[in-house]
mmCIF file of the C-alpha atoms, coordinates in Angstrom:
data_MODEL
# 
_entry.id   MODEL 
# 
loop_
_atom_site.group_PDB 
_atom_site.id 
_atom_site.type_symbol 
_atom_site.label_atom_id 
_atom_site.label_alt_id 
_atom_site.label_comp_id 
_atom_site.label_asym_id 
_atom_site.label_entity_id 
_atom_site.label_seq_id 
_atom_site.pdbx_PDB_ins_code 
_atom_site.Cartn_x 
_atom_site.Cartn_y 
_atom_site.Cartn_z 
_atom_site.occupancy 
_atom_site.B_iso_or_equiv 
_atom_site.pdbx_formal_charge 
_atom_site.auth_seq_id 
_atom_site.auth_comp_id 
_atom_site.auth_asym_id 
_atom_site.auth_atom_id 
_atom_site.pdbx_PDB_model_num 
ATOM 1   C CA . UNK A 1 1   ? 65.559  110.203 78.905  1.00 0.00 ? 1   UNK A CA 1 
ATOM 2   C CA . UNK A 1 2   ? 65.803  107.476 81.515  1.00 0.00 ? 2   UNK A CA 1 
ATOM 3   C CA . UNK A 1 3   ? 61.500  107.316 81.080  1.00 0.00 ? 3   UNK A CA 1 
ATOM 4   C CA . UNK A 1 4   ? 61.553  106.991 77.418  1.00 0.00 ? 4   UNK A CA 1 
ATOM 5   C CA . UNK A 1 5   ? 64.322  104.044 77.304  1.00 0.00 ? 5   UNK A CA 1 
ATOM 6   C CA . UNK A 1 6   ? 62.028  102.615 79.462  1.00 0.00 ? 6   UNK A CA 1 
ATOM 7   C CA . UNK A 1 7   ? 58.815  103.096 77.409  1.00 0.00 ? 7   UNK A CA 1 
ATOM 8   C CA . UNK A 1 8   ? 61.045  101.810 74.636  1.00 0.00 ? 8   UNK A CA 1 
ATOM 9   C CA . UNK A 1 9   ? 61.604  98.493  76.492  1.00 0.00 ? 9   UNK A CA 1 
ATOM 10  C CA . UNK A 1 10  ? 58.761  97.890  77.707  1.00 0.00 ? 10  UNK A CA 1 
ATOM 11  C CA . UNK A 1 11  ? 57.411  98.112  73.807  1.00 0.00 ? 11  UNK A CA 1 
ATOM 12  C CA . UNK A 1 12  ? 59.587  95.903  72.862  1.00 0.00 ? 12  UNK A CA 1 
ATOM 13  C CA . UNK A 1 13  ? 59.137  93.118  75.360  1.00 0.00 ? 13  UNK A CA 1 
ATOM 14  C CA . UNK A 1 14  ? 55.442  93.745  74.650  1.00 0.00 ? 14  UNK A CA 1 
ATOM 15  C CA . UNK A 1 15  ? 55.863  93.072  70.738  1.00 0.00 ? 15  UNK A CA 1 
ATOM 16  C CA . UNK A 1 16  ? 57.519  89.870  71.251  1.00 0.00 ? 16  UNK A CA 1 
ATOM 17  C CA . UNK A 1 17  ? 55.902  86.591  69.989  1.00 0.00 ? 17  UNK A CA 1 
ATOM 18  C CA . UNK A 1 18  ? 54.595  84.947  73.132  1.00 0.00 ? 18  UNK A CA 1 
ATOM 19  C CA . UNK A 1 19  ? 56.135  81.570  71.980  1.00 0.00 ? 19  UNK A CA 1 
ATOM 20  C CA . UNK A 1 20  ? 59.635  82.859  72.186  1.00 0.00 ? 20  UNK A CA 1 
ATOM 21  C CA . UNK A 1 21  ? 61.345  82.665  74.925  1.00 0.00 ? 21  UNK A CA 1 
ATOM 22  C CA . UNK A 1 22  ? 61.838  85.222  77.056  1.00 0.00 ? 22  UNK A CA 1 
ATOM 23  C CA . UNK A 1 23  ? 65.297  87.427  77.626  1.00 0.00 ? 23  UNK A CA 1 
ATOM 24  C CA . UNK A 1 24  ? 64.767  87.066  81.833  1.00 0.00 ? 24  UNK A CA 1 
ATOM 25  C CA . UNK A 1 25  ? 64.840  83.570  82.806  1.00 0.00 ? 25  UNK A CA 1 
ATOM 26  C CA . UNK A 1 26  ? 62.499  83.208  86.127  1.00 0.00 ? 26  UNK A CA 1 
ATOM 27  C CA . UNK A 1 27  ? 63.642  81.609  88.816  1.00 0.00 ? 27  UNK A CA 1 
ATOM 28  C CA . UNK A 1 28  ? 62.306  78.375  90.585  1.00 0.00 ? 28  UNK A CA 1 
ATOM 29  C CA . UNK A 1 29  ? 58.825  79.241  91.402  1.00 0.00 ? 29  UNK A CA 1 
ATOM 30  C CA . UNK A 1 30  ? 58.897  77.517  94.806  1.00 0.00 ? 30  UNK A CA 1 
ATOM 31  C CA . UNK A 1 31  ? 61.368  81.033  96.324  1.00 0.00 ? 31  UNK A CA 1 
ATOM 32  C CA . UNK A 1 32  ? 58.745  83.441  94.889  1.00 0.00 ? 32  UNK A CA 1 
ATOM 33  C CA . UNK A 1 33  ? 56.390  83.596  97.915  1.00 0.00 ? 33  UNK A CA 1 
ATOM 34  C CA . UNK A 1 34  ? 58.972  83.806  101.139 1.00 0.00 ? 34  UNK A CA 1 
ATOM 35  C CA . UNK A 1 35  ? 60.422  85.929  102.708 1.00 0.00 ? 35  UNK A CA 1 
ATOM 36  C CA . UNK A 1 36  ? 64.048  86.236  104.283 1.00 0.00 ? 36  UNK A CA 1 
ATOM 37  C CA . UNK A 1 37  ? 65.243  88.247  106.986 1.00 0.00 ? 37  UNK A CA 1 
ATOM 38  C CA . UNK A 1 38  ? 68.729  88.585  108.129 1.00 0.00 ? 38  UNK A CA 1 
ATOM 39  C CA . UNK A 1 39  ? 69.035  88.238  111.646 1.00 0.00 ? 39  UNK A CA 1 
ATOM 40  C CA . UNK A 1 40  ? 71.127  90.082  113.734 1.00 0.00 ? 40  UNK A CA 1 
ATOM 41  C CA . UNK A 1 41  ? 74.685  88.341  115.308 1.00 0.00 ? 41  UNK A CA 1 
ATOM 42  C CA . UNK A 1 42  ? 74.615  86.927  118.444 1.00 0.00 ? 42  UNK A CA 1 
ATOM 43  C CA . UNK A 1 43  ? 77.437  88.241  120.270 1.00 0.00 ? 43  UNK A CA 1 
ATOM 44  C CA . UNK A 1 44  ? 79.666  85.650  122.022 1.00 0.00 ? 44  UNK A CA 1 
ATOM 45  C CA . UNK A 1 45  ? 80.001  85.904  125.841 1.00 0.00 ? 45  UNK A CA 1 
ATOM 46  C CA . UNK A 1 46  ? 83.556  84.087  125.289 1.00 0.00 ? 46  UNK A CA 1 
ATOM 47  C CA . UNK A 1 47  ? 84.623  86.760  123.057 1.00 0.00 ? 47  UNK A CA 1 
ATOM 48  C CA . UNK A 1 48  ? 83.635  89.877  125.091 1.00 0.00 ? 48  UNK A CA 1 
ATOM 49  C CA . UNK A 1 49  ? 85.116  88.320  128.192 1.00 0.00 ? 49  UNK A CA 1 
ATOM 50  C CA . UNK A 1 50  ? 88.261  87.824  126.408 1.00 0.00 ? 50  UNK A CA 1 
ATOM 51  C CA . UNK A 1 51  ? 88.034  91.268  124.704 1.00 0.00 ? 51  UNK A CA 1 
ATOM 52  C CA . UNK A 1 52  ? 87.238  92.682  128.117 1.00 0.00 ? 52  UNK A CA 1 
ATOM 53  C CA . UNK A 1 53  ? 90.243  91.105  129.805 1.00 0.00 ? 53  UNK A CA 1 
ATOM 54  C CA . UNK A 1 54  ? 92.453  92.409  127.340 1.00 0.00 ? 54  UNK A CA 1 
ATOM 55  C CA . UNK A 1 55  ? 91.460  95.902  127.142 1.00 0.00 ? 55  UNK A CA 1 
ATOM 56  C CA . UNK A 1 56  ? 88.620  97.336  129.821 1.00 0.00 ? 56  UNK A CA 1 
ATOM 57  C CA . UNK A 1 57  ? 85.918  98.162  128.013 1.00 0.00 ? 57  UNK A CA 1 
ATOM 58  C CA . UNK A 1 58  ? 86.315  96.571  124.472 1.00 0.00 ? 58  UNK A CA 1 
ATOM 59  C CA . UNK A 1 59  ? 83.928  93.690  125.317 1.00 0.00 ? 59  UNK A CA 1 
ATOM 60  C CA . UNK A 1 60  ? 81.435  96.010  126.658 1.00 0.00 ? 60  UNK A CA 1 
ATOM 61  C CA . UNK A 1 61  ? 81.508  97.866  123.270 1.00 0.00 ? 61  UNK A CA 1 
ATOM 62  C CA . UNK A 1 62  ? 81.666  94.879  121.338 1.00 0.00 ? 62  UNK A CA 1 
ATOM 63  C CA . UNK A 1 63  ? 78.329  94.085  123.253 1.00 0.00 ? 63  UNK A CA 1 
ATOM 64  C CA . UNK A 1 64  ? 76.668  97.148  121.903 1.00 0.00 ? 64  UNK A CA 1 
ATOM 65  C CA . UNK A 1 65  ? 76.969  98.495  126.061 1.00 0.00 ? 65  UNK A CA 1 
ATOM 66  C CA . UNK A 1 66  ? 78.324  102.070 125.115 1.00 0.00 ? 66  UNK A CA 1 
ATOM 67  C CA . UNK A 1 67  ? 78.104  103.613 128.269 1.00 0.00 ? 67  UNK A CA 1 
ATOM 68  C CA . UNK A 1 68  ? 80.085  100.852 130.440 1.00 0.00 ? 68  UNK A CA 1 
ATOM 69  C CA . UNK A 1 69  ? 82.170  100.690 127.673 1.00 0.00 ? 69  UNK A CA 1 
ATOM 70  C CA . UNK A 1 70  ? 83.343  104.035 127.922 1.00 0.00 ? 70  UNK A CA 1 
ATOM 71  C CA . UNK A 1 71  ? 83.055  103.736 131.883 1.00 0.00 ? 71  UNK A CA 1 
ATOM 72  C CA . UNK A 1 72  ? 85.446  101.355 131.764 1.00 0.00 ? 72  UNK A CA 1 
ATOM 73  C CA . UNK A 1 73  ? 87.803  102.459 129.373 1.00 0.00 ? 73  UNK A CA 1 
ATOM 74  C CA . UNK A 1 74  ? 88.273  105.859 131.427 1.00 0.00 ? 74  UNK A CA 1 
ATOM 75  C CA . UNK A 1 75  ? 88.698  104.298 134.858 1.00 0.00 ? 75  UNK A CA 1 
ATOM 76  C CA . UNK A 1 76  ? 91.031  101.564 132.269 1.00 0.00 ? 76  UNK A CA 1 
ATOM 77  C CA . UNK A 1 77  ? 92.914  105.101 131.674 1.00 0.00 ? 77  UNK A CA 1 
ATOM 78  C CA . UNK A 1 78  ? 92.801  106.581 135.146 1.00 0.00 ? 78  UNK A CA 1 
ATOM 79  C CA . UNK A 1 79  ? 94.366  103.426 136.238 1.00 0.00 ? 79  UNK A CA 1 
ATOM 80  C CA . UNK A 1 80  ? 97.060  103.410 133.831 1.00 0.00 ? 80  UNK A CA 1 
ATOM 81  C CA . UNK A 1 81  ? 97.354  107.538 134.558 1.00 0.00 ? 81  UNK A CA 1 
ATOM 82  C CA . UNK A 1 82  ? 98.099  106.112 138.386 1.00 0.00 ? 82  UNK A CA 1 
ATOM 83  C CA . UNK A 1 83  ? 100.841 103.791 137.661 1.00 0.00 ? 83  UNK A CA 1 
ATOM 84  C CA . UNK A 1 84  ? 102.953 106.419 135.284 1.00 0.00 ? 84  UNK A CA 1 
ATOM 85  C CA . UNK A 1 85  ? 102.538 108.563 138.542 1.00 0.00 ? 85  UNK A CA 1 
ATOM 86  C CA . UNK A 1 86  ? 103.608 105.473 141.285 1.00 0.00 ? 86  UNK A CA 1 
ATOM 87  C CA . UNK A 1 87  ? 106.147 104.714 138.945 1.00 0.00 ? 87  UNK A CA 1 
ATOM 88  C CA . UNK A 1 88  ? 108.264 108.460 138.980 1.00 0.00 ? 88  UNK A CA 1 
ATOM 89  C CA . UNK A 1 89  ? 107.051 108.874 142.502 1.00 0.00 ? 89  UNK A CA 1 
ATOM 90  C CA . UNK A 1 90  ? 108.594 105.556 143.700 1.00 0.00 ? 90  UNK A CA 1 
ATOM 91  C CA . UNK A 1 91  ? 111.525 105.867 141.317 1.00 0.00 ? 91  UNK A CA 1 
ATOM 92  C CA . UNK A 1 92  ? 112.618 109.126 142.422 1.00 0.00 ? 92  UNK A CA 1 
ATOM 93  C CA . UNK A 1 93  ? 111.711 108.538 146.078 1.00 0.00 ? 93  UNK A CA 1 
ATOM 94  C CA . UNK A 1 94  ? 114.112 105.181 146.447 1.00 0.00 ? 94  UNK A CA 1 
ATOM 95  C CA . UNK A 1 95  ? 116.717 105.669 143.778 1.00 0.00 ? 95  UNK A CA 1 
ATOM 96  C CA . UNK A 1 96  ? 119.903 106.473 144.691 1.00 0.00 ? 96  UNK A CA 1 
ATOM 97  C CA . UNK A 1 97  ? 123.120 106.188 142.107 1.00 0.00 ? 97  UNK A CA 1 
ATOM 98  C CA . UNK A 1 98  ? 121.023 103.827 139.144 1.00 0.00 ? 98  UNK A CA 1 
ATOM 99  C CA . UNK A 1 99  ? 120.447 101.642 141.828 1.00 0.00 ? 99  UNK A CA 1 
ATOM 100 C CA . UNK A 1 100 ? 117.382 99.250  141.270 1.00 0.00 ? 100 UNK A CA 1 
ATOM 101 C CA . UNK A 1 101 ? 114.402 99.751  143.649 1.00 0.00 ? 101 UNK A CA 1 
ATOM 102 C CA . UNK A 1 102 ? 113.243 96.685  145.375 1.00 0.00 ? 102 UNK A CA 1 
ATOM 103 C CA . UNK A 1 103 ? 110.052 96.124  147.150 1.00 0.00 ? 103 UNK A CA 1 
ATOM 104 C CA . UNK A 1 104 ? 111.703 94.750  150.233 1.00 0.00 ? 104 UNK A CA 1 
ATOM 105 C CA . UNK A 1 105 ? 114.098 97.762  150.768 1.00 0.00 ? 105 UNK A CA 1 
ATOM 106 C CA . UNK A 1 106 ? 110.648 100.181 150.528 1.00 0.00 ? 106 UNK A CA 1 
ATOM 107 C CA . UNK A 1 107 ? 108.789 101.138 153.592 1.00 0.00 ? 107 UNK A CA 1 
ATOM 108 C CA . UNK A 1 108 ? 105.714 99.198  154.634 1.00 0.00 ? 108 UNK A CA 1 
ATOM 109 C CA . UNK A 1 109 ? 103.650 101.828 153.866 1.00 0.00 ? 109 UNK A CA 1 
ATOM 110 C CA . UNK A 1 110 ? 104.460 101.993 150.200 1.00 0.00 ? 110 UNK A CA 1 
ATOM 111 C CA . UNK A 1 111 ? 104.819 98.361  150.052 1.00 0.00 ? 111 UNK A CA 1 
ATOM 112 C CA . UNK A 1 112 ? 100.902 97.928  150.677 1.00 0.00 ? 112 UNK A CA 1 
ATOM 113 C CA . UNK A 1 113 ? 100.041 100.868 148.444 1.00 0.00 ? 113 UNK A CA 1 
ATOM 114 C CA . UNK A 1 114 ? 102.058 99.113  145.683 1.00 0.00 ? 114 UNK A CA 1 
ATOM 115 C CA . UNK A 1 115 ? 100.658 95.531  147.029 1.00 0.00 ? 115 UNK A CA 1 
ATOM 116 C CA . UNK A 1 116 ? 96.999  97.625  147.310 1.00 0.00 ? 116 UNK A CA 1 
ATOM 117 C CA . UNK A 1 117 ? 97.535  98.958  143.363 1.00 0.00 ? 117 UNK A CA 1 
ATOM 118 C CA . UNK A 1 118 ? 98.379  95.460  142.066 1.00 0.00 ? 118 UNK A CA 1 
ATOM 119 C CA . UNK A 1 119 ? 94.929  93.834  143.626 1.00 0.00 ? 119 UNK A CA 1 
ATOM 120 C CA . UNK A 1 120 ? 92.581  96.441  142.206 1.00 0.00 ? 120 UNK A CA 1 
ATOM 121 C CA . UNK A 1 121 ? 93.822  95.795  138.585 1.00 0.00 ? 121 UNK A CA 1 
ATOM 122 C CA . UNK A 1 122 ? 92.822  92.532  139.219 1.00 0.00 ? 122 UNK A CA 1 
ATOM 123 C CA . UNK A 1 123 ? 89.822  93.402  140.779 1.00 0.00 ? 123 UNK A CA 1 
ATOM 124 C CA . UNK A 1 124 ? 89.381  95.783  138.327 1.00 0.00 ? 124 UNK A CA 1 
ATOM 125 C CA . UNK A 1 125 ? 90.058  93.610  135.512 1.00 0.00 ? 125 UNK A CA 1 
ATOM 126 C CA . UNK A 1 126 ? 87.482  90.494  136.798 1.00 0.00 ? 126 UNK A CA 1 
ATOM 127 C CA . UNK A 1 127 ? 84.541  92.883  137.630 1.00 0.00 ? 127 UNK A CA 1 
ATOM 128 C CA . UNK A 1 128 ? 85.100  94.262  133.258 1.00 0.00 ? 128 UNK A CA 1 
ATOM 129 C CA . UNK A 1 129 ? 84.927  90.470  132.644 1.00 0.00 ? 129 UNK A CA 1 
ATOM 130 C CA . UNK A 1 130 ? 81.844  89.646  134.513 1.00 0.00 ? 130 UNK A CA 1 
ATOM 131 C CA . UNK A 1 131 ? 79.796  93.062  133.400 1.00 0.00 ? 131 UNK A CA 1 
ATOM 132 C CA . UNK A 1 132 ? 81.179  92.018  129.359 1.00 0.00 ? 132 UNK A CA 1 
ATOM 133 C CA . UNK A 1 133 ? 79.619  88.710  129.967 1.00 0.00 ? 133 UNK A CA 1 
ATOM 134 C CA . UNK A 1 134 ? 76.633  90.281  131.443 1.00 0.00 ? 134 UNK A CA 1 
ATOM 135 C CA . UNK A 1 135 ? 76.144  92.661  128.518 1.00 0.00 ? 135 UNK A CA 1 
ATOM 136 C CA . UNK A 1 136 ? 76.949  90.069  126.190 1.00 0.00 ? 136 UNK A CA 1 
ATOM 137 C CA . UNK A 1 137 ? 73.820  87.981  127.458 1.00 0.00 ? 137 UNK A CA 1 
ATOM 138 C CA . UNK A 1 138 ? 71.661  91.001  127.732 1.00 0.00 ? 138 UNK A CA 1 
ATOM 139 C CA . UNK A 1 139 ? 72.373  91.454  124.310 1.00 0.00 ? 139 UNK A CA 1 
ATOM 140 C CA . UNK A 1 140 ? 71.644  88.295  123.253 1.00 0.00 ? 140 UNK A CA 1 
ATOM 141 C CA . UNK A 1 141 ? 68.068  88.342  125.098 1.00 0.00 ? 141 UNK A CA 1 
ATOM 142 C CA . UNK A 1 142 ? 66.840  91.525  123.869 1.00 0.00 ? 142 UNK A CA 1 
ATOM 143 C CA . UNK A 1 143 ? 67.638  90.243  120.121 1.00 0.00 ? 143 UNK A CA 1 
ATOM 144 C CA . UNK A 1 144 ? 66.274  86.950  120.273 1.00 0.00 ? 144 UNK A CA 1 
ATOM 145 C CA . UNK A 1 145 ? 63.482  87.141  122.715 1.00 0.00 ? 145 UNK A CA 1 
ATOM 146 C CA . UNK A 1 146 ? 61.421  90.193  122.007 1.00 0.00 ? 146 UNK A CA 1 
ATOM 147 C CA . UNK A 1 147 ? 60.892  93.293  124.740 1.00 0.00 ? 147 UNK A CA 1 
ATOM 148 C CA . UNK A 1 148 ? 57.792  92.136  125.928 1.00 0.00 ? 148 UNK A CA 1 
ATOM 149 C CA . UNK A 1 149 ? 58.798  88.279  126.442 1.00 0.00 ? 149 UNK A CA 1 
ATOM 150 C CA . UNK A 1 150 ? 61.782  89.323  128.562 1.00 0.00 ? 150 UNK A CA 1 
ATOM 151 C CA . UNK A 1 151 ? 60.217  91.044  131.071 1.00 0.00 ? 151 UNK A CA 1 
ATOM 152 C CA . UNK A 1 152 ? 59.820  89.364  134.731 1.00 0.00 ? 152 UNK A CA 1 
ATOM 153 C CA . UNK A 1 153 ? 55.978  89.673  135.478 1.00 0.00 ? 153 UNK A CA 1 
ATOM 154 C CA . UNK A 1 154 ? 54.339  88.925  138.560 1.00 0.00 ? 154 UNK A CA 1 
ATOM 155 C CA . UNK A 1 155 ? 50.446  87.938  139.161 1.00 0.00 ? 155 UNK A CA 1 
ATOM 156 C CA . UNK A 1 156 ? 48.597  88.006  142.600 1.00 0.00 ? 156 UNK A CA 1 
ATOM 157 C CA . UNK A 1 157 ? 44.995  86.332  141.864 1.00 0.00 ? 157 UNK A CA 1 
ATOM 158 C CA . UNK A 1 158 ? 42.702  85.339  144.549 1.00 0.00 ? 158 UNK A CA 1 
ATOM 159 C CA . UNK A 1 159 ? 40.349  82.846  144.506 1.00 0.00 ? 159 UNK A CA 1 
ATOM 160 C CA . UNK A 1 160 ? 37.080  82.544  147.234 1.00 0.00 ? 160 UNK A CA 1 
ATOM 161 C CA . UNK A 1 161 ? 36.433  79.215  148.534 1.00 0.00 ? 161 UNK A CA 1 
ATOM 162 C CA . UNK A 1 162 ? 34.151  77.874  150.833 1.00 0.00 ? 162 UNK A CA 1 
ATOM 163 C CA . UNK A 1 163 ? 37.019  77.068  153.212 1.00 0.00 ? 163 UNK A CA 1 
ATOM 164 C CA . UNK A 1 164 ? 38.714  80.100  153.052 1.00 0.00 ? 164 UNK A CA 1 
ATOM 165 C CA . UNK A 1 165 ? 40.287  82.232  151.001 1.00 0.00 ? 165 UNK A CA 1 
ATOM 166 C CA . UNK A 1 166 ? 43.425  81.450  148.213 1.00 0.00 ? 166 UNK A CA 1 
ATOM 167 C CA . UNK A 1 167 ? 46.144  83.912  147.372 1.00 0.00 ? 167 UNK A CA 1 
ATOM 168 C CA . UNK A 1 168 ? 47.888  83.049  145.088 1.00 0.00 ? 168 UNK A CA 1 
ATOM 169 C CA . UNK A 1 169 ? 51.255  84.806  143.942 1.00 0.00 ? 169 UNK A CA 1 
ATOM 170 C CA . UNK A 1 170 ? 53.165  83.805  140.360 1.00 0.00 ? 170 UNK A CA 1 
ATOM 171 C CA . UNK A 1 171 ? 56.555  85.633  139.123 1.00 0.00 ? 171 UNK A CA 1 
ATOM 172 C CA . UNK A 1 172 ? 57.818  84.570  135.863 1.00 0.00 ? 172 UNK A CA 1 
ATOM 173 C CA . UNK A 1 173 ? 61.756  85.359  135.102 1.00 0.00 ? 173 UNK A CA 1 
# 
């Protein structure tokens, strides 16, 4: 059916005095001959630091970086896993009568553990920043600079001389 409405068509169009004007008006001539390609989206090192900082692991995803992503959204969850379990432990161990528990009436042991657990957040946290970053520019190069660009290359040539004998040694980044 769909064959013969176009046999139909085309009969038509075919019939039609070439003076008249035609149904299709055809665009500016100049267009006809290129070619466009959409180019990917450069991802934002700002952005997946920020994303990264926020949640660990969201700016390694947003970077395309699937497995740190997920690396760092389960230790992100492990950590958070920790702290539910330092919070009951602590609360149970120092509570007496709704009484609040203070740092400075804990022993010194649990103080640094607590002290200890408070640093590698933000340990934690700066190390996601700097690999989002990282993944965001890694990203960026193997989009806009092809495979075999990117690659660091050394050369070792040598070179005979009357004199003596050149090496010479070249590494491109």
């Amino acid at each position: 059916m769909v064959m013969l409405a176009g046999c139909v068509a085309r009969g038509a169009y075919a019939a039609a005095p070439q003076n008249a004007a035609s149904p299709v008006e055809i665009a500016d001539e100049s267009y006809m001959g290129e070619f466009f390609m959409d180019e990917p989206d450069r991802k934002d090192p700002f952005v997946a630091g920020l994303l990264s900082w926020g949640w660990p692991g969201l700016g390694q995803f947003y970077s395309q970086d699937y497995a740190m992503g997920s690396f760092f959204l389960l230790a992100d969850i492990m950590q958070k896993g920790l702290f539910v379990y330092m919070l009951f432990y602590y609360s149970d161990k120092y509570s007496d009568n709704d009484r609040l528990v203070r740092l400075r009436d804990m022993e010194t042991r649990d103080q640094t553990i607590i002290i200890g657990y408070v640093f590698s957040i933000l340990v934690f946290k700066t190390v996601c920043v700097i690999n989002a970053l990282h993944a965001a520019d890694v990203y960026n190069k193997d989009i806009y600079f092809p495979y075999w660009k990117s690659q660091k290359k050394s050369r070792l040539s040598f070179e005979m001389r009357p004199g003596g004998l050149n090496i010479g040694v070249t590494r491109s980044f």
